[in-house]
N, C-alpha and C positions, 0 to 999 in steps of 0.2 A: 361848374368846375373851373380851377385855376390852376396855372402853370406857377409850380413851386421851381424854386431854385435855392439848392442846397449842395453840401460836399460834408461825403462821407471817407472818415482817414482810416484805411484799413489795413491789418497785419497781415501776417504771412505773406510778403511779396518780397522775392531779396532781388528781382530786377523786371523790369517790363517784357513781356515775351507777345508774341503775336496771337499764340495760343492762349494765354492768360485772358489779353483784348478779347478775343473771339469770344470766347466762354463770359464772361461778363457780359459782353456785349449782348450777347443772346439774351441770358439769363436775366435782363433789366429789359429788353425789349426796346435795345436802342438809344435808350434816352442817358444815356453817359457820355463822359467823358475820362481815359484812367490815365492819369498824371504819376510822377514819382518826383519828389523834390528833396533834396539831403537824403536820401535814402529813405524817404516816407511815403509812400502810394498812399491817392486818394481818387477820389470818383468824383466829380461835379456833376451832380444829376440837375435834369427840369425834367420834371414829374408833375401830370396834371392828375388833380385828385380834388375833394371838396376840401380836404383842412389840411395843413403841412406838416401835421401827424400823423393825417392817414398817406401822406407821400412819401415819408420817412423811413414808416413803418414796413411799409411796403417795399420800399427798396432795401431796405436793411433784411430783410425776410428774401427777396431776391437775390442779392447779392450773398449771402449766408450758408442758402442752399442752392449755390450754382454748382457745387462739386468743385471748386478751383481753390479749395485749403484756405481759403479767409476768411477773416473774421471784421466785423466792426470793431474800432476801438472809441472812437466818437464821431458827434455830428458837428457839426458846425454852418450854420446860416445868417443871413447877413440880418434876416429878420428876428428872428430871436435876439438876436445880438443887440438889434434897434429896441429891441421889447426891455432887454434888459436893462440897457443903458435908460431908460425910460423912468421905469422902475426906481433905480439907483436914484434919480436925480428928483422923482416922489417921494424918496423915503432921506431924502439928503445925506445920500452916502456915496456919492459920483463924486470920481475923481477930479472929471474935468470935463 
């Protein structure tokens, strides 16, 4: 098992409450963090799981049905991102 690190941007939030934290916080079993930046809430989870799929999957399934009205709108990880940009610059379509 390995400790993913990811952040999930998610609606339905129009300001940070304590109850909001709480209810999340349970509902993920701790391993968040819930931020709001320009008016955007997101989650920065570490989620230890075997692939960063099944860590994803699993939070976005936790987070989903916490009962606290929100939804996922996307993911965002800095390894995917590394994958991508990988990618791009195999297929020589990277920008830079």
């Amino acid at each position: 098992m390995k400790t993913h690190k990811f952040t999930l941007i998610i609606a339905g939030v129009r300001e940070l409450t304590a109850e909001l934290a709480d209810t999340l916080y349970e509902a993920t079993h701790g391993d968040i963090e819930l931020n709001m930046r320009d008016g955007v809430a997101y989650l920065d989870f570490q989620r230890t799981a075997a692939t960063l799929r099944d860590a994803v999957t699993s939070a976005i399934r936790d987070v989903e049905s916490a009962g606290a009205g929100v939804r996922v709108v996307r993911v965002e990880s800095e390894t995917a991102n590394t994958i991508a940009k990988i990618n791009a610059q195999l297929l020589g379509t990277a920008t830079n």
